[in-house]
N, C-alpha and C positions, 0 to 999 in steps of 0.2 A: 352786276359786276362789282365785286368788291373791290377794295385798295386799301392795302394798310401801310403806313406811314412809320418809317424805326429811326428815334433818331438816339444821340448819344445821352447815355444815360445821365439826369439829375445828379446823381450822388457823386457823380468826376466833377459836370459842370461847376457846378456849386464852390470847393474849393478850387476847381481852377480859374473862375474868375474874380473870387477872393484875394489866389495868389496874383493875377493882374491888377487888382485892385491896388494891394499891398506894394508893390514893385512900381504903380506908378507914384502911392505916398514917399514912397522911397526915392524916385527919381527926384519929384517936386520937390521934397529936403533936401537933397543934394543942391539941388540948382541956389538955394539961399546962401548969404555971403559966406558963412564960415565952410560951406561943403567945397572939396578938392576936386580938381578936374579929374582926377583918378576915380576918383566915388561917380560922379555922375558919368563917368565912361563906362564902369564897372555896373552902374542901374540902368542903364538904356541898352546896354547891351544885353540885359537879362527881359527888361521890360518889354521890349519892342516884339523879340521873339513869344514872350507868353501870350502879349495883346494877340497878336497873330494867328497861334494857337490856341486861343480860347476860342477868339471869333471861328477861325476854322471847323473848331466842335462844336461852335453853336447854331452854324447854318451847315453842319451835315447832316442828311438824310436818303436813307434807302425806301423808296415806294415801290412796291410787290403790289403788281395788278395780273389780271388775265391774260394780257397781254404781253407782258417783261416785266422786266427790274430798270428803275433808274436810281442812279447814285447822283443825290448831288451834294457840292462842294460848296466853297465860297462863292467863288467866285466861276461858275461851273458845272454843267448837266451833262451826264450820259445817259441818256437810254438804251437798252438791250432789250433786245426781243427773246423770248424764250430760247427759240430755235437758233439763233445768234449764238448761245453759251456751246462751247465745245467741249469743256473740259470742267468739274465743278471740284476742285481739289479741298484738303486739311490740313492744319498745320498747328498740332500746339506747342507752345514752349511754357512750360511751369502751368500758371494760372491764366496765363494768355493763347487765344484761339483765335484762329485765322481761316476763314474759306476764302479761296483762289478761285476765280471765277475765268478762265479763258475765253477768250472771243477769238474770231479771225482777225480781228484790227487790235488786239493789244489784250491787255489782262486786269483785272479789279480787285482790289483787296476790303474784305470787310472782315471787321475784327469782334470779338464780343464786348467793345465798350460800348454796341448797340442796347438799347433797353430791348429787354425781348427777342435777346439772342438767340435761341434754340427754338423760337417759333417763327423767327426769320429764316435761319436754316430748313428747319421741317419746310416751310415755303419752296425753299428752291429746289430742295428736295423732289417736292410734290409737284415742280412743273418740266425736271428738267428730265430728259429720257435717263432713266437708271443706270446705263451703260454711261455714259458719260459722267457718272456720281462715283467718287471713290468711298471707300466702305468707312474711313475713317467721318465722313461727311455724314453719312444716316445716321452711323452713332451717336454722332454730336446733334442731330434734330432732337435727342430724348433728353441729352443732359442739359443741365444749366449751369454752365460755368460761371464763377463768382468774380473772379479778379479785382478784388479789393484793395490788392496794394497797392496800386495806383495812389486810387483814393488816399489810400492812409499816409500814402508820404505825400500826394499837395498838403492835407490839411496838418501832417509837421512843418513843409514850407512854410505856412502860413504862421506857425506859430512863434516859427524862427525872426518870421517878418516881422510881428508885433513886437518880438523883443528889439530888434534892432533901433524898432521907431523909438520904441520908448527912451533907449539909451541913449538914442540921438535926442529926441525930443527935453530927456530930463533938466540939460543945462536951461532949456525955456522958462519951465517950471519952478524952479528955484530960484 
């Protein structure tokens, strides 16, 4: 019995936990005497949400066994049984893809910030009866969608961060 394990892909992780990095050097400057209460309002407000969110991407994973699919979250397991999935829907918007996953107890989203997108898909593909697969779903088992924009705008976040440090940081330096 195999089990393959999809979680989110390296190349998001990576700068978004850079940008959580950055956002908490940022909060931590703020908090020293000459930073305003508007600044450290203004970085905990932004920090707290990305901590959150990175964690979130970093303990998400879909395991695809013989059995079902489980998604899990942070803080969070579902497992599905094959037979369980009613409805296995598509959704792309731009560079972004989406299979919809229905159950009789609710519905599941899994997007292609998975590593191994399109062999995740082929998977459910491959388990769930055809009639319940919409056509836009097999198609996307063959493609591999890239959606890199993401990517490319944390690691401009990121670069926006370092300049702010520095600005802040330079009166130290001098």
């Amino acid at each position: 019995m195999s089990q393959h394990v999809y979680t989110i892909r390296r190349a998001f992780l990576i700068p978004l936990g850079v940008d959580a990095f950055l956002l908490f050097c940022l909060f931590v400057i703020s908090l020293l005497p000459q930073g305003s209460t508007t600044e450290r309002l203004v970085f905990a407000i932004f920090f707290f949400p990305s901590l959150y969110l990175f964690l979130e991407s970093l303990f998400r994973r879909v395991t695809v066994d013989e059995e079902g699919i489980a998604i899990r979250r942070l803080w969070r397991e579902k497992g599905i049984p094959w037979e369980g999935i009613t409805h296995v829907g598509g959704l792309s918007l731009h560079k972004k893809v989406y299979l919809l996953l229905t159950t009789v107890n609710g519905f599941f989203i899994v997007s292609n910030a998975y590593g191994g997108f399109s062999d995740l898909a082929e998977e459910i593909v491959s388990h769930v009866d055809l009639t319940k697969v919409e056509e836009e779903v097999r198609l996307q088992a063959g493609r591999s969608p890239s959606g890199f924009a993401h990517i490319v705008m944390a690691w401009i976040a990121a670069g926006f961060m370092v300049g702010i440090i520095l600005i802040k940081m330079l009166p130290f330096m001098a």
